[in-house]
C-alpha positions as CSV (number, residue, x, y, z in Angstrom):
1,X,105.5,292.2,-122.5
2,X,103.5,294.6,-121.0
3,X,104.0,298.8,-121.9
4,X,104.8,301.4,-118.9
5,X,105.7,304.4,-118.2
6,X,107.7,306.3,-116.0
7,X,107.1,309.3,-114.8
8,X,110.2,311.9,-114.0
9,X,108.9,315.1,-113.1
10,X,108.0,316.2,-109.4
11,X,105.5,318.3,-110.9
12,X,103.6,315.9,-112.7
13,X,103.1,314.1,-109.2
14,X,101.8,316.8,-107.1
15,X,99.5,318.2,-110.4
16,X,98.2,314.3,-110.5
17,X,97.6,314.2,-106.4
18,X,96.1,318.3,-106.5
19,X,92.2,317.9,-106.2
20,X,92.5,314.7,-104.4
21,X,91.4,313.6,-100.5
22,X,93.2,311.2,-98.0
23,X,94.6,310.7,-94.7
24,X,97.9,311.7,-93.4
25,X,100.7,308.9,-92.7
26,X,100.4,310.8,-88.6
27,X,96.8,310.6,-89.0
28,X,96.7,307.0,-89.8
29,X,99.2,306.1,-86.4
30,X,97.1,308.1,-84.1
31,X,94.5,305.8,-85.6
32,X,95.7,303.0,-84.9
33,X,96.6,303.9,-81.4
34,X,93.4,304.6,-80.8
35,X,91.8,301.4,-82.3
36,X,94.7,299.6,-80.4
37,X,93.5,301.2,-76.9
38,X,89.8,300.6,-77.6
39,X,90.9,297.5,-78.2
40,X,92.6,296.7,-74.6
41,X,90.0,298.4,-72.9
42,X,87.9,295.8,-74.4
43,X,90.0,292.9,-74.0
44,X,90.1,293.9,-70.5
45,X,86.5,294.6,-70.1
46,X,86.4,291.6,-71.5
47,X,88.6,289.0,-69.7
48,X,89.8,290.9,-66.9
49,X,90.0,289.8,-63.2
50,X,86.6,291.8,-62.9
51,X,86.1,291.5,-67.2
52,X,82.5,290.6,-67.4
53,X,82.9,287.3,-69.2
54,X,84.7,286.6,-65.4
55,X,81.8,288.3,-63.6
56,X,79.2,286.2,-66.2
57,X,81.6,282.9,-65.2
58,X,81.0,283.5,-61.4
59,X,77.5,284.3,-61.6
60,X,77.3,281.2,-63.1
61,X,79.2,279.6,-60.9
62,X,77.1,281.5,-57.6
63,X,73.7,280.2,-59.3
64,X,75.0,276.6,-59.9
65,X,76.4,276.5,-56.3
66,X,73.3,277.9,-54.8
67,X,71.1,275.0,-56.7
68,X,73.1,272.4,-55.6
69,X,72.5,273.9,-51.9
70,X,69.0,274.1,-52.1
71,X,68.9,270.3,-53.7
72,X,71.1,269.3,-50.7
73,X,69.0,271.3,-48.3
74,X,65.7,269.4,-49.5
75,X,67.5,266.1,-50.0
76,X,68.7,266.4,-46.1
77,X,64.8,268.3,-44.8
78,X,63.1,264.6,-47.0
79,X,65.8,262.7,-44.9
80,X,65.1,264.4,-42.0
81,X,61.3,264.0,-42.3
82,X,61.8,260.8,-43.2
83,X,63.7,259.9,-40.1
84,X,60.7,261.1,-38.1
85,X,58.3,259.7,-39.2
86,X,60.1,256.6,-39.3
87,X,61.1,257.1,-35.5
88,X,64.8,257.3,-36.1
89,X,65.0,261.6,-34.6
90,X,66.3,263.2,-37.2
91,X,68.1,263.2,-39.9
92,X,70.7,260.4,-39.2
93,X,72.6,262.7,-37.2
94,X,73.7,260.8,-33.2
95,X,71.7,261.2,-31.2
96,X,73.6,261.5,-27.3
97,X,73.3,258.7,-25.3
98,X,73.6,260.6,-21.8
99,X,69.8,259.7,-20.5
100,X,68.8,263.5,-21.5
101,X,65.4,264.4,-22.7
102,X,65.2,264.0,-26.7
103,X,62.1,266.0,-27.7
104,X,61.8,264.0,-30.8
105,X,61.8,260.6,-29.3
106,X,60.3,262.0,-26.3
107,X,62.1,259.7,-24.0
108,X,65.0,260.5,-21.9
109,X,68.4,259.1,-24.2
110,X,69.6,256.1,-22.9
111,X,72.4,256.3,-21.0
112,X,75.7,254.3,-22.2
113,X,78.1,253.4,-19.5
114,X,81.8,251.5,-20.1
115,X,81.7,249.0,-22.6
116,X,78.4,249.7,-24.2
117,X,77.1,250.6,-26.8
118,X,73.6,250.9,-28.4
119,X,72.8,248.1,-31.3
120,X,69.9,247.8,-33.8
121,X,68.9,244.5,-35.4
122,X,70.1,244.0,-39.1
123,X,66.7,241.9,-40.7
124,X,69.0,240.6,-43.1
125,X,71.9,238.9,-41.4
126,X,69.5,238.2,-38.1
127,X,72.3,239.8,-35.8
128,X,72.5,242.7,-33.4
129,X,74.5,245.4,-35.3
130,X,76.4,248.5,-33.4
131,X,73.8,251.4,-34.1
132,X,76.3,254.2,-35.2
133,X,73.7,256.9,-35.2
134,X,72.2,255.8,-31.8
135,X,68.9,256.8,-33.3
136,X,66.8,253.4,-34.1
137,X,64.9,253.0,-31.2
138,X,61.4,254.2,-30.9
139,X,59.2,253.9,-28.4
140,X,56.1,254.3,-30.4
141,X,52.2,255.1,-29.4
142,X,50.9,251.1,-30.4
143,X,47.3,252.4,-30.5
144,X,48.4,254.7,-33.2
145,X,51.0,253.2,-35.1
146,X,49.6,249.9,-34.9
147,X,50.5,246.8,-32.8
148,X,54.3,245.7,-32.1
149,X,55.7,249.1,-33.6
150,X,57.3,250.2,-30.4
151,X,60.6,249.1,-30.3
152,X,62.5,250.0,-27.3
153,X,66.4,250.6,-26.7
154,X,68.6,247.6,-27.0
155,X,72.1,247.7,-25.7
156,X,75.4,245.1,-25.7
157,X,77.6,245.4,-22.9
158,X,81.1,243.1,-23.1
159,X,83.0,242.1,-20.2
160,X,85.8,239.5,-20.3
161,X,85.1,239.2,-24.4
162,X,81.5,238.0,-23.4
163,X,78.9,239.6,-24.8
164,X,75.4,240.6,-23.2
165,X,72.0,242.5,-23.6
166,X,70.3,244.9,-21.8
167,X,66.9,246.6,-22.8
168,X,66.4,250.9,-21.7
169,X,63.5,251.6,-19.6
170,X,63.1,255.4,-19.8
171,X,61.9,257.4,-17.1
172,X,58.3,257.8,-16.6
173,X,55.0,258.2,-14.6
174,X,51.7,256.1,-14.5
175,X,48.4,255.8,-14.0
176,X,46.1,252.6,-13.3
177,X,42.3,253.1,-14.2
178,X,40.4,249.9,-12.8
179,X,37.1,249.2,-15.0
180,X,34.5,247.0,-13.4
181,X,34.3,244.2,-16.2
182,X,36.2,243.1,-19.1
183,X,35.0,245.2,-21.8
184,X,36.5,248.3,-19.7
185,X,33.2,250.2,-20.5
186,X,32.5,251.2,-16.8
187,X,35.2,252.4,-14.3
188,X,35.6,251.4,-10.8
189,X,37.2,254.1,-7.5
190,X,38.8,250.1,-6.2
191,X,41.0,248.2,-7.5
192,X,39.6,245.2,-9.6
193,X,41.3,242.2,-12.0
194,X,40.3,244.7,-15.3
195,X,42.6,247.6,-15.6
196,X,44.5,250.1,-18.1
197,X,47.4,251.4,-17.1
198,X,48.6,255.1,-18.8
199,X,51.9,256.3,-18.9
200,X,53.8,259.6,-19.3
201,X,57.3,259.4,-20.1
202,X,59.5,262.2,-18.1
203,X,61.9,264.8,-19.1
204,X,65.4,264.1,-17.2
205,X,65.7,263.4,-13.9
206,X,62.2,265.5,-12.7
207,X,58.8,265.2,-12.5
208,X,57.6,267.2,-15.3
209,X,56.3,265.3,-18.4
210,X,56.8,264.8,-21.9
211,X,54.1,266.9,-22.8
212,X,55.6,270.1,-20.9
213,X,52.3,270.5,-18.8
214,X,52.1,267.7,-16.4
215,X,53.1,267.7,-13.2
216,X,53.5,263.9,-11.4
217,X,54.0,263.4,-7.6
218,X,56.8,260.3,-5.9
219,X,54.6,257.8,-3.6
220,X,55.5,259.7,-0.7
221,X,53.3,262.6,-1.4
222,X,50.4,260.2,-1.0
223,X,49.1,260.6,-4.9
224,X,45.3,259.8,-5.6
225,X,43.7,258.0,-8.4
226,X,43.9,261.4,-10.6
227,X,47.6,261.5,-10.0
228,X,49.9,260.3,-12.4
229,X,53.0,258.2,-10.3
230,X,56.8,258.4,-10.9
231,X,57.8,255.2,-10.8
232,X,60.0,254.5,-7.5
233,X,62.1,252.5,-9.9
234,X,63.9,255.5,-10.9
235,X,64.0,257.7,-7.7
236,X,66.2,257.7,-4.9
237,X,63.8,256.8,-2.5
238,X,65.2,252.8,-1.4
239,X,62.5,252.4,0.7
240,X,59.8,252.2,-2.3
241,X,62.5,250.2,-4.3
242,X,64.4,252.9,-5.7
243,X,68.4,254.4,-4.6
244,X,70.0,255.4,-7.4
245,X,70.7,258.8,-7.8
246,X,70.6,261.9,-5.5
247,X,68.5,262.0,-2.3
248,X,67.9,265.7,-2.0
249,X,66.1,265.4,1.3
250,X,62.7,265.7,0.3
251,X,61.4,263.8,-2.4
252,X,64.2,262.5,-5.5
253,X,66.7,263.1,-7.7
254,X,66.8,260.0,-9.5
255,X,67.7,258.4,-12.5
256,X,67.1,259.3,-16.6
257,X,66.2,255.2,-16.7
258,X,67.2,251.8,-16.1
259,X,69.1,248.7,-17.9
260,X,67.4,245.5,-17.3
261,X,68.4,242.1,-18.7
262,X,66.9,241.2,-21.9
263,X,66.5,237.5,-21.0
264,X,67.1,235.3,-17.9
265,X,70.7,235.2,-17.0
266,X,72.9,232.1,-17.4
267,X,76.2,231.4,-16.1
268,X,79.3,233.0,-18.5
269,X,80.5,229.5,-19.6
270,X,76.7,228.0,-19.7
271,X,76.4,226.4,-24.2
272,X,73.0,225.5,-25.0
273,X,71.5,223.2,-22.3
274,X,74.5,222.5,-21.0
275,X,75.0,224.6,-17.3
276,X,78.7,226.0,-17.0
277,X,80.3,226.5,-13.6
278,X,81.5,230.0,-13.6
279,X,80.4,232.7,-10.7
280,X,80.3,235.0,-13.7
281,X,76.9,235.6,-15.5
282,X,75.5,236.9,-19.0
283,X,72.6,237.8,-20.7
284,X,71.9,236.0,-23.6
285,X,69.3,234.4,-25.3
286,X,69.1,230.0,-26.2
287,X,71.0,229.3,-23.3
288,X,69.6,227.7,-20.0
289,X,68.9,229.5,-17.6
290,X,70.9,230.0,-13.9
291,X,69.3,227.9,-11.8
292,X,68.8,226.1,-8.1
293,X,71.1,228.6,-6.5
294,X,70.7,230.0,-3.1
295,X,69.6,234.1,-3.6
296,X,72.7,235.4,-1.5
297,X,74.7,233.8,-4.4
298,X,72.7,235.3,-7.2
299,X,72.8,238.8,-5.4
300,X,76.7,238.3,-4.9
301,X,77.2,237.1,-8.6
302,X,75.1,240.2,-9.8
303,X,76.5,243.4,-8.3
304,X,79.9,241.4,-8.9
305,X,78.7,241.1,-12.7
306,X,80.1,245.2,-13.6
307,X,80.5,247.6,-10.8
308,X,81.2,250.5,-12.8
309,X,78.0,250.0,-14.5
310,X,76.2,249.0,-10.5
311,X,74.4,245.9,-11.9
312,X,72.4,244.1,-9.2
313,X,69.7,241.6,-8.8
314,X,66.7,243.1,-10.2
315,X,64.4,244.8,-7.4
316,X,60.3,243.9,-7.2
317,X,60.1,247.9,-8.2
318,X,62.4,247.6,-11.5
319,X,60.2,244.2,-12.3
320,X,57.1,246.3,-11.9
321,X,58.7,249.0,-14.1
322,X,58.8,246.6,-16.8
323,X,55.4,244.9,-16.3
324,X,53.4,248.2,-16.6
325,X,55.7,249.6,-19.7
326,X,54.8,246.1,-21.1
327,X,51.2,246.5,-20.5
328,X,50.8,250.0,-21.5
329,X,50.5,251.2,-25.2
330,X,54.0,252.0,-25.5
331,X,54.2,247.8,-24.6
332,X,52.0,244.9,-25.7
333,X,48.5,247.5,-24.9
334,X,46.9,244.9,-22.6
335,X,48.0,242.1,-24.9
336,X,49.4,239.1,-22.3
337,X,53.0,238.2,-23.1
338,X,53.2,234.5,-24.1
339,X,54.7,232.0,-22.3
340,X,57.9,230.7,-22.7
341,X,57.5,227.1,-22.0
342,X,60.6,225.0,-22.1
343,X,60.0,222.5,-19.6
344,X,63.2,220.5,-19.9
345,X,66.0,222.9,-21.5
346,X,64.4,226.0,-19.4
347,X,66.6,228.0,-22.4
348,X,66.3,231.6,-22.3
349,X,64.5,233.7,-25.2
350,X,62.5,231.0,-25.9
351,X,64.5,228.5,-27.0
352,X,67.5,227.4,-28.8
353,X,69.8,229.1,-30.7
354,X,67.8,232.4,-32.3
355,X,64.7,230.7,-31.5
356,X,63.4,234.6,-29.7
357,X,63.3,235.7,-33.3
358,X,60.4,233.3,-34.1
359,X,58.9,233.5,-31.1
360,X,58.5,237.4,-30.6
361,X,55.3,236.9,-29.0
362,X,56.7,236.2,-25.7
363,X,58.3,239.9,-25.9
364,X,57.1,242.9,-23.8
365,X,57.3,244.6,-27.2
366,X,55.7,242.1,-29.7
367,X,58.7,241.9,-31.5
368,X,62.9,241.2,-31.1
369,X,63.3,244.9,-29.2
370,X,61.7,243.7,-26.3
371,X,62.2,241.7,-23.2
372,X,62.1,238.5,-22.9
373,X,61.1,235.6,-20.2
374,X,58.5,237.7,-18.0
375,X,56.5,235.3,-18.5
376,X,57.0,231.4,-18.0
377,X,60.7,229.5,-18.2
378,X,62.6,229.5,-14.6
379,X,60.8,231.4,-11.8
380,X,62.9,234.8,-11.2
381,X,64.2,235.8,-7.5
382,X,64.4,239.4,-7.2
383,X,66.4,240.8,-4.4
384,X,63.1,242.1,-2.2
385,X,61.7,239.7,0.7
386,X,59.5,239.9,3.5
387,X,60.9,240.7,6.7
388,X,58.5,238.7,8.9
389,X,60.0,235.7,7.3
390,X,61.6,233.0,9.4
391,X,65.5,233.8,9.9
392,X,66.2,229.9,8.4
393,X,65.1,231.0,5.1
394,X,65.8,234.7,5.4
395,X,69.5,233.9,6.4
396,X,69.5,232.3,2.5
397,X,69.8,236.0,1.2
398,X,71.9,237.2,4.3
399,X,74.2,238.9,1.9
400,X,71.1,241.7,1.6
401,X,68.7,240.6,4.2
402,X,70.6,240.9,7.6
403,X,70.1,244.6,8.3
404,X,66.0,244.3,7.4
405,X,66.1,247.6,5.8
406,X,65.8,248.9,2.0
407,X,68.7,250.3,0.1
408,X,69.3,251.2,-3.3
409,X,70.5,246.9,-4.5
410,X,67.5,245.6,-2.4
411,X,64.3,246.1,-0.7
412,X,62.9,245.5,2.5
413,X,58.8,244.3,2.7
414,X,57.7,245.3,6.6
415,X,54.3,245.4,8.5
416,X,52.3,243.3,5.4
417,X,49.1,241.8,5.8
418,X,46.4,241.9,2.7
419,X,46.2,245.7,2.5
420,X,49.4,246.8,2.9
421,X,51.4,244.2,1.2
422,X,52.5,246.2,-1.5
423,X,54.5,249.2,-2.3
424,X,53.8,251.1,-5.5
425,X,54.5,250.2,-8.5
426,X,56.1,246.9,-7.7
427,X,53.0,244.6,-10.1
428,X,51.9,243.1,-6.9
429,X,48.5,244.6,-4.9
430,X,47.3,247.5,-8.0
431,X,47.6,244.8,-10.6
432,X,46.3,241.9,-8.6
433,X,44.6,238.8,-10.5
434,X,45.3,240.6,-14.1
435,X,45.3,238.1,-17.1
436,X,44.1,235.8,-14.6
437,X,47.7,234.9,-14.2
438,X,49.3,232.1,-11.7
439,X,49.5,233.7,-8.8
440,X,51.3,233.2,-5.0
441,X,52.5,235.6,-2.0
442,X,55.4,235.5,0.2
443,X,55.3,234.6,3.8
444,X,57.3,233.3,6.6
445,X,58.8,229.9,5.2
446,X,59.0,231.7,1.3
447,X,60.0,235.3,2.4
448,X,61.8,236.4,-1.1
449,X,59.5,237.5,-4.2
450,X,59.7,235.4,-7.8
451,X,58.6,236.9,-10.6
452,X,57.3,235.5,-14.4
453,X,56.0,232.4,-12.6
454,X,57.5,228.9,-14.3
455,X,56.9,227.3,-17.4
456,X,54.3,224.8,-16.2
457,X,52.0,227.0,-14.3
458,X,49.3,226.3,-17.1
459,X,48.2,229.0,-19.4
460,X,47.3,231.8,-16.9
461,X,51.1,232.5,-15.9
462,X,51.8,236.2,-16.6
463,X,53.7,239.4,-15.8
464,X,51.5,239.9,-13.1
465,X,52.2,237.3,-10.9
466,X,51.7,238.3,-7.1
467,X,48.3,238.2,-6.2
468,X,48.3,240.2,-2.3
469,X,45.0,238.6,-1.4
470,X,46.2,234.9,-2.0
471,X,49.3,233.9,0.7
């Protein structure tokens, strides 16, 4: 085992300790309370509420945050670039649809009234697709972005379950420069069959221009070949073709834009070539046209067609509207729309079925955006006749023609001969013998205007179809 010893006197214990250093047992707990107060502090300096591995764990969190915000931010700035410069105005975000001025389409908005609604065209099913962001039109500079890039507003309206299509024609003011030969390399002060014609699109419902400087004048303030010339289309003055909207006394308040028909219109019931029997009428394309109906019925059947929306039979002025958009470089630049020559079928869009999708060269717009029909197919009445006519043939179209006078569904032609046969902007006298297209007048036994000439009137028939110097 192993030896002790034991020790019995106090003495021996304090002589063995005397000489020697060491802490006291109070020394050693103040210590240790100390060491234990250090060590909350620390703890809480530490991983308090505001500890710094909390403050570290936010800034973190702060820095992380703010990266993902400036990634979003660029993500949504390429989107956004990329949207304009693709023509879509911005970003994805909708766009209103009131007819207000959009500064990045730099047309007035098209205007959506009950039961429309804006589509696009999906390039993979071959349909016309709601556009949710109401952003896909573009009515693009051609001679800058390159032939058949414009593509205008496209609309479906539905009434009774039946769908149709209308095409937006924004706002805007023109000019016609006549050139003495083909080339356009010398101009002429008189009208000739060589021509350009310019266009400015407007802001609202005014006469100020897209570009914020230019000031355009109405046909009644007798404009000269400098002027740039609101389209009567869209102001209130009836008697130069217009109505709609506001008549402030003086010159217009007029409209943002029109709706017009993207193909000839067919009876509601109307399948393929077969002609239905309905009073009600659409707008859709592979179907044959309505046809070999007296005008006072296609009047009725047109204002009858939506009221809320104030359709009507197309006006000689809202033709001409089209025809010099078409012909302008936001249009076909001076390219001549192709006929549309079903002789037989006369089926609208160019033929059956989806046939307009091929046959995009018979669009104002070179490609599916555009209108369709100006040009060959059935012969187009438009609700604006002579007044000299005889009252036999004017009494066909009685339901507009009895009072004689212009108003904002129709429009009245008085005091004609070859000078004066004309009102602005209607694609009659200032675009005369254009695209050396088939041409014929009104007089007294044919007193009411056709437009887009038919199918078989050989290869000159063309938007421009009145010539005022041949009766």
């Amino acid at each position: 085992m192993r030896n002790t010893r034991r020790i019995d006197n106090p003495k021996s214990i304090k002589n063995m300790l005397k000489g020697k250093t060491g802490i006291t047992l109070v020394a050693l707990v103040v210590t240790i309370v100390v060491l234990l107060i250090l060590a909350g502090v620390t703890i809480t300096a530490l991983l308090g509420d505001d500890g710094i591995i909390k403050k570290a764990q936010n800034a973190a969190d702060s820095t992380n945050s703010a990266v993902q915000d400036e990634l979003a931010g660029m993500n949504s700035l390429t989107d956004k670039m990329n949207s304009i410069l693709n023509g879509n105005g911005g970003g994805g975000a909708t766009l209103p649809t009131d007819g207000s001025f959009n500064e990045t389409k730099g047309v007035n908005t098209p205007k959506l009234g009950t039961n429309m609604s804006l589509v696009k065209f999906d390039t993979g099913t071959k349909e016309w697709v709601v556009d949710e962001t109401n952003s896909t039109y573009s009515y693009k500079d051609t001679e800058v972005e390159g032939a058949n890039s414009s593509e205008w507003a496209n609309a479906k309206v539905t009434v009774d379950g039946i769908d149709s299509y209308f095409v937006w024609i924004p706002r805007y003011a023109y000019k016609i420069t006549y050139y003495t030969n083909a080339d356009k390399t010398t101009t002429s002060e008189t009208p000739t069959t060589y021509g350009t014609i310019d266009i400015k699109f407007l802001k609202d419902t005014g006469n100020i221009a897209a570009d914020g400087i230019t000031v355009c004048k109405y046909a009644n303030e007798n404009p000269t070949a400098d002027d740039y010339i609101i389209h009567p289309a869209f102001t209130a003055d009836a008697n130069y073709g217009g109505g709609f909207g506001n008549n402030n006394g003086t010159n217009d308040n007029g409209i943002a834009g029109i709706w017009i028909g993207k193909y000839e219109t067919a009876r509601s019931d109307t399948v393929g070539a077969t002609d239905g029997t309905a009073t009600t009428l659409k707008v859709q394309p592979g179907v044959t046209s309505y046809r070999s109906k007296t005008i006072g019925n296609m009047y009725t059947y047109a204002k009858a067609y939506n009221t809320n929306l104030k359709s009507h039979m197309l006006k000689n002025s809202e033709w001409g509207a089209v025809a010099y958009l078409t012909e302008s470089k936001y249009g076909r630049n001076g390219t001549e729309v192709s006929i549309n020559s079903n002789g037989t079928t006369y089926y609208t869009g160019g033929g059956e079925g989806k046939t307009y999708i091929e046959n995009t060269s018979q669009s104002s717009t070179g490609n599916v955006y555009g209108i369709y029909d100006l040009s060959g197919n059935a012969s187009e009445y438009v609700a604006s006749y002579y007044t000299g006519g005889s009252s036999s043939y004017l009494n066909k179209g009685s339901s507009f023609t009895n009072t004689k006078t212009s108003d904002e569904y129709s429009t009245a032609y008085t005091g004609m001969d070859e000078s004066t046969a004309y009102k602005y902007g209607d694609a009659t006298y200032e675009t005369s013998g254009w695209h050396t297209g088939h041409a014929l007048f009104v007089y007294s036994k044919s007193p009411f205007f056709r437009r887009g000439s038919l199918y078989n009137n050989g290869d000159g028939a063309g938007v421009f179809l009145y010539n005022a110097t041949d009766r």
